[in-house]
KENU-984416 format. One line per field, with one value per residue (C-alpha): chain; residue in three letters; residue number from 1; x, y, z. Coordinates in Angstrom, 2 decimals, decimal comma. Each point is the difference from the previous one (the first is absolute). Last residue first. Example, Ala and Ser with C-alpha at 12.3 -4.5 7.8 and 13.67 -1.06 7.14 Angstrom:
unit (A  A)
code (SER  ALA)
pos (2  1)
c1 (13,67  -1,37)
c2 (-1,06  -3,44)
c3 (7,14  0,66)
% end
This chain:
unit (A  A  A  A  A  A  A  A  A  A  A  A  A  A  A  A  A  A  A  A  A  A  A  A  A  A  A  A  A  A  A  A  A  A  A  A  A  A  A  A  A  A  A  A  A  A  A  A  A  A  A  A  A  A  A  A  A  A  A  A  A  A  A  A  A  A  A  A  A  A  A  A  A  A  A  A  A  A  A  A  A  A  A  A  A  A  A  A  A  A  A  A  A  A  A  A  A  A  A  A  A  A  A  A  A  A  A  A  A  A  A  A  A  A  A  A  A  A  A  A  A  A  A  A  A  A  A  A  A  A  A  A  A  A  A  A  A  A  A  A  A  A  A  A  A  A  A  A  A  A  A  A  A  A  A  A  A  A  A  A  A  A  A  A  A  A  A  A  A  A  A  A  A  A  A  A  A  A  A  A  A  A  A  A  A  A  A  A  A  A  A  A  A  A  A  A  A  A  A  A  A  A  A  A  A  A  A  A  A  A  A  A  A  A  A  A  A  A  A  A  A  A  A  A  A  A  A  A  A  A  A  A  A  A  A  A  A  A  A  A  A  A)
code (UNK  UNK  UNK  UNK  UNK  UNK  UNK  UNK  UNK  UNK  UNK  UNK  UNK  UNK  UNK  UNK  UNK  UNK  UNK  UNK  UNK  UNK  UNK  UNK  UNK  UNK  UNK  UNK  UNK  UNK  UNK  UNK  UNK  UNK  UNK  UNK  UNK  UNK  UNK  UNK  UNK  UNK  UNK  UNK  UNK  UNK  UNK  UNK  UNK  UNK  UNK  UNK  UNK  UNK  UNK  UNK  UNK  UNK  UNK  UNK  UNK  UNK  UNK  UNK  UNK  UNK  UNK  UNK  UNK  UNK  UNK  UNK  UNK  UNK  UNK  UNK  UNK  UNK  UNK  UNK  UNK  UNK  UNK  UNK  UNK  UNK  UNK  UNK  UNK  UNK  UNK  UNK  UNK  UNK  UNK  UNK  UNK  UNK  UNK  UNK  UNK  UNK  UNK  UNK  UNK  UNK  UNK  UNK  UNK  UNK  UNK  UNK  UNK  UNK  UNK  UNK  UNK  UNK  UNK  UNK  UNK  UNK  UNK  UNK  UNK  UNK  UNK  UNK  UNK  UNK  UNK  UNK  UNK  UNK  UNK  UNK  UNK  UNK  UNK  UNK  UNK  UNK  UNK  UNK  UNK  UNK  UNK  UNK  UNK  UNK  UNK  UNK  UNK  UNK  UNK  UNK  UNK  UNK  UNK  UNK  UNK  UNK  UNK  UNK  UNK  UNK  UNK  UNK  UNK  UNK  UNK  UNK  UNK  UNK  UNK  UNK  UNK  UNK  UNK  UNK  UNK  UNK  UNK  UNK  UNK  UNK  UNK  UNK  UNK  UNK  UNK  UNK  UNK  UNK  UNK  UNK  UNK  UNK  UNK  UNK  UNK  UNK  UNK  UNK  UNK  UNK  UNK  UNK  UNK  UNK  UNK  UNK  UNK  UNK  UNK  UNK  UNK  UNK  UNK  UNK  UNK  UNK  UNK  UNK  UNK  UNK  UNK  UNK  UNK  UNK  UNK  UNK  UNK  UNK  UNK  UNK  UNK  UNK  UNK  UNK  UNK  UNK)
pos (242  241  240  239  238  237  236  235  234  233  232  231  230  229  228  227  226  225  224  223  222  221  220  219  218  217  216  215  214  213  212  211  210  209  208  207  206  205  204  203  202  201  200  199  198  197  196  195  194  193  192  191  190  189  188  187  186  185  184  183  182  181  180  179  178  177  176  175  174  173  172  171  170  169  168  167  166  165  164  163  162  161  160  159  158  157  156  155  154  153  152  151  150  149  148  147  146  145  144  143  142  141  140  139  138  137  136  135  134  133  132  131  130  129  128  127  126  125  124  123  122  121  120  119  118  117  116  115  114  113  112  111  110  109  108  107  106  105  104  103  102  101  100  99  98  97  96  95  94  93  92  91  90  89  88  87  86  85  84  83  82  81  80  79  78  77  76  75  74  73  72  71  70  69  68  67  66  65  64  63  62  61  60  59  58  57  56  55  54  53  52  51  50  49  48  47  46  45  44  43  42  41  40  39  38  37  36  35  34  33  32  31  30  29  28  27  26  25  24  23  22  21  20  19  18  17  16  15  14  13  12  11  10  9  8  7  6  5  4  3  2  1)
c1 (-5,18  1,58  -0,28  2,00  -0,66  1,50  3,19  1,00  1,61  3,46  2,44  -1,26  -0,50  1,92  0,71  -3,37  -0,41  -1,18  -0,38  -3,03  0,91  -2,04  0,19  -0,75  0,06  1,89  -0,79  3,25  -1,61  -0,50  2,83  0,34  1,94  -0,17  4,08  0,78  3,24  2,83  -1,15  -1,12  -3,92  0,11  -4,47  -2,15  -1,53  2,86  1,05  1,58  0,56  3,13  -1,13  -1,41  1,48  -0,21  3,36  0,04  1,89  3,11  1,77  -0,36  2,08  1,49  -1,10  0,10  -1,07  -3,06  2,16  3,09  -2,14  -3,50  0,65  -2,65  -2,02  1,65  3,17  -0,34  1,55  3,27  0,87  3,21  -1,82  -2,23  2,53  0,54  2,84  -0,91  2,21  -3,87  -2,94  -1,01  -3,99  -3,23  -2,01  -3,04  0,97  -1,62  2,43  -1,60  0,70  0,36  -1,93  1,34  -1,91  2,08  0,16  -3,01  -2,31  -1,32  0,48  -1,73  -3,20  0,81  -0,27  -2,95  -1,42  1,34  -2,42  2,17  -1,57  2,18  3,62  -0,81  0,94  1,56  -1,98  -2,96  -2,92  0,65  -3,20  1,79  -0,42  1,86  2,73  0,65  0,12  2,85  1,73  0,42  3,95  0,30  -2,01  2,30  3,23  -1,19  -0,94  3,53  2,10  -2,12  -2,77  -0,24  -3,77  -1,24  -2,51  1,60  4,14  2,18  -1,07  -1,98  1,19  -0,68  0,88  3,27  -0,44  -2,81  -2,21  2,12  1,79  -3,05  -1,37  3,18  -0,16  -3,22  1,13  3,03  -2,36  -1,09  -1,26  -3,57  -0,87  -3,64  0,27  -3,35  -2,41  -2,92  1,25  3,83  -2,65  -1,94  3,65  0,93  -3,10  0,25  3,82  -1,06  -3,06  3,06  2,05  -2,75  0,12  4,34  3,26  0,97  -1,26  -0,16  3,75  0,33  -0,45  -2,82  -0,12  -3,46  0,16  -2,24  -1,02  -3,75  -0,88  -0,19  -2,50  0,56  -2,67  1,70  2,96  -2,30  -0,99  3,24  1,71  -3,14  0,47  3,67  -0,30  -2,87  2,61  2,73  2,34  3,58  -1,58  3,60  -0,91  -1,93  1,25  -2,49  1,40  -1,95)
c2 (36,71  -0,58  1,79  0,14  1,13  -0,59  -1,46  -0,26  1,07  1,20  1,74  -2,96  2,36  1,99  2,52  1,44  1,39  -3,44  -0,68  -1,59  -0,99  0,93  -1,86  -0,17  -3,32  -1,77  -0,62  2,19  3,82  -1,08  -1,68  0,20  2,90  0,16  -0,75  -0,04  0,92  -0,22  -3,33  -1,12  -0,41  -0,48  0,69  -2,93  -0,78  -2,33  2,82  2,45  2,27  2,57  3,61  -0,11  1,74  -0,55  0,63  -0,99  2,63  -0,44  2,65  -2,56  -2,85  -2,03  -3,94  1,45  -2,40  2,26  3,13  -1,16  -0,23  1,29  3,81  2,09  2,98  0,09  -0,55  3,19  -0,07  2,27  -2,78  -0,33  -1,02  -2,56  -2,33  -0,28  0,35  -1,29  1,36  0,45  -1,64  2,43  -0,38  -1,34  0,18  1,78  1,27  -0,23  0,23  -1,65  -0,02  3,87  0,93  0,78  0,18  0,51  1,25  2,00  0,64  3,62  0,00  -3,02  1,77  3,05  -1,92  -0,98  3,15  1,30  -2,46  -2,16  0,70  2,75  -2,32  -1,69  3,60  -2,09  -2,94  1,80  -2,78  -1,20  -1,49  0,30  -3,97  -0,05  1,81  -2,01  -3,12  1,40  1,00  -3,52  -0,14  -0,22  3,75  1,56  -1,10  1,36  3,36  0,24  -1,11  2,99  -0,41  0,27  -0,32  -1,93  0,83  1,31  -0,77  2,87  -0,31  2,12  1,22  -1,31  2,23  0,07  -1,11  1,25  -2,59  -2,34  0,03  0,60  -3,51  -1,74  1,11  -0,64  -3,45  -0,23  0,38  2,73  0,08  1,04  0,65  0,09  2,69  2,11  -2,92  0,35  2,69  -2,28  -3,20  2,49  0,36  -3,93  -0,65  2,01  -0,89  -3,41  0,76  1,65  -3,29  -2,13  -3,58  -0,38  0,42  3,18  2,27  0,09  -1,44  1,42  -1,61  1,67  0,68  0,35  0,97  -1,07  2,73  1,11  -3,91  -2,18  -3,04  -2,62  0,52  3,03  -2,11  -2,34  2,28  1,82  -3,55  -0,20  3,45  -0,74  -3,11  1,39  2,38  -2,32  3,08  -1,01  -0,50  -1,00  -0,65  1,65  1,03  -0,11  1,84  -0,49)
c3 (-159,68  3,42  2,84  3,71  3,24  3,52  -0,52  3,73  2,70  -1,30  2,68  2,78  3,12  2,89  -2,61  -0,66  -3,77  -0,66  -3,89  -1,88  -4,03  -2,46  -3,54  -3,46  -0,43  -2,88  -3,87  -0,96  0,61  3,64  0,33  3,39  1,08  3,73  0,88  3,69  1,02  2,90  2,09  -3,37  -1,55  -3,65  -0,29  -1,21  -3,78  -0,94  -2,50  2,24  -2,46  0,66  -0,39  3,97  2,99  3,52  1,90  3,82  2,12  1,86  -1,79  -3,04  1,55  -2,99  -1,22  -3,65  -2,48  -0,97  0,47  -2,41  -2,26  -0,55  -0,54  -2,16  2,10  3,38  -2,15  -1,76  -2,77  -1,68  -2,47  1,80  2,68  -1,14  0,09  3,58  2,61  3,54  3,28  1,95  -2,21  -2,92  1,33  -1,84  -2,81  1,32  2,92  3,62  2,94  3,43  3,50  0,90  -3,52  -2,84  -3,35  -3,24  -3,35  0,36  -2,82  -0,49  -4,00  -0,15  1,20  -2,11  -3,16  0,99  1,24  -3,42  -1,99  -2,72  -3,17  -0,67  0,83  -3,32  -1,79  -3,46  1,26  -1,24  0,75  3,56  1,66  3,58  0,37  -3,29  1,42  2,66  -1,68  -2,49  3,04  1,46  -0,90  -3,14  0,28  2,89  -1,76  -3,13  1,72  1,43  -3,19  -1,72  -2,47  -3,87  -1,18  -3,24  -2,05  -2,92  -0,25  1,20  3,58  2,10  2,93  3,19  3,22  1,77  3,86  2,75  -1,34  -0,47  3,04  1,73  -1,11  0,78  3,40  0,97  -1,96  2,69  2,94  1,73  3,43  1,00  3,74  1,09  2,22  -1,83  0,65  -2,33  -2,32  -0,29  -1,14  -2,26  -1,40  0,31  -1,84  -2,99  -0,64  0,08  -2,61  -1,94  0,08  -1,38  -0,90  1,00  -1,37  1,53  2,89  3,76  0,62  3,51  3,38  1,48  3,24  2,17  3,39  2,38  3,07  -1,87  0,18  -2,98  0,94  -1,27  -1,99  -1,77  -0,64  -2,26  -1,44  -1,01  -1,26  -2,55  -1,24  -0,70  -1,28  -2,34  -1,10  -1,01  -1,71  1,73  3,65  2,17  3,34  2,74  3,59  2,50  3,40  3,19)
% end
């Protein structure tokens, strides 16, 4: 069986709650686990998330881990130009890249870390963590199923993002979510796009798991068939709420 979870964005006792429950299910050795990106950001405690995933990776080594676009914005940063410190006392100049990353949920992450020099932030960050996210797949592709976080460039589609240089695994939502195209005959489950009625998008070519988690949703798991003679999505197995 393959368990794909949504979307965690911080909401740690989500998390933990979602993994109990899949333990009484119960997980056997053969299950995969994929996760669908989006780990950090926004939400009570993106470092205890960070925590559990890696005792999580200890516990069941091909757990797979795919990065989402805050994984992404979070490295950027990190691995961008550093803060300097501006002209007038107290305050702290910051690249375009590590403002992005902070409007954007980073400022949550940071205080989970306990951040007190925000000139060397990146120091309080542990390097197991940082290697973690470093690791991140873009994609998981199996013979029925491709797992991305955002999503796919559908075949003959242009897209904005391009001429930004960005990944489109990591950021697209249109045209792919409107797109009625044939992904090399394989089913596309991705998340980055809240589903905010609380159930999976399920489409004959995609299945969005990203349920608002961070937004008042579920945090959710979603059960997949690996076994082509049956129903692609069985069920949503396991969900939390705070």
């Amino acid at each position: 069986m393959l368990y794909a979870i949504g979307d965690i964005h911080g909401q740690v006792t989500m998390l933990r709650a979602l993994l109990d429950k899949l333990r009484s299910v119960p997980l056997e050795d053969e299950d995969t686990l994929v996760f669908i990106g989006d780990y950090v950001d926004r939400g009570e405690d993106s470092k205890a998330v960070i925590e559990t995933l890696i005792a999580l990776k200890g516990e069941r080594p091909d757990t797979v881990f795919l990065r989402g676009n805050h994984e992404q914005l979070m490295l950027n940063a990190r691995f961008g130009p550093p803060p300097q410190p501006a002209p007038r006392e107290g305050f702290i100049l910051h690249s375009e890249l590590t403002l992005n990353w902070l409007q954007n949920g980073g400022a949550d992450t940071l205080l989970s870390y306990g951040v007190q020099d925000f000139l060397r932030w990146w120091e309080a960050i542990p390097e197991a963590h940082w290697q973690f996210m470093q690791e991140t797949l873009f994609e998981y592709v199996t013979p029925r199923y491709h797992f991305v976080h955002a999503g796919l460039l559908p075949p003959g589609e242009t897209w904005e993002g391009t001429g930004w240089d960005l990944d489109p695994r990591l950021w697209i939502r249109e045209p792919f979510l409107s797109s009625e195209a044939d992904f090399d005959g394989r089913i596309v489950v991705f998340g980055h796009t809240p589903m905010r009625d609380g159930n999976p998008l399920v489409l004959p070519n995609k299945i969005g798991i990203d349920t608002g988690a961070t937004f008042g949703g579920l945090l959710s798991c979603v059960a997949f068939s690996p076994v082509e003679t049956e129903p692609a999505l069985l069920y949503q197995i396991a969900y939390a709420v705070a």
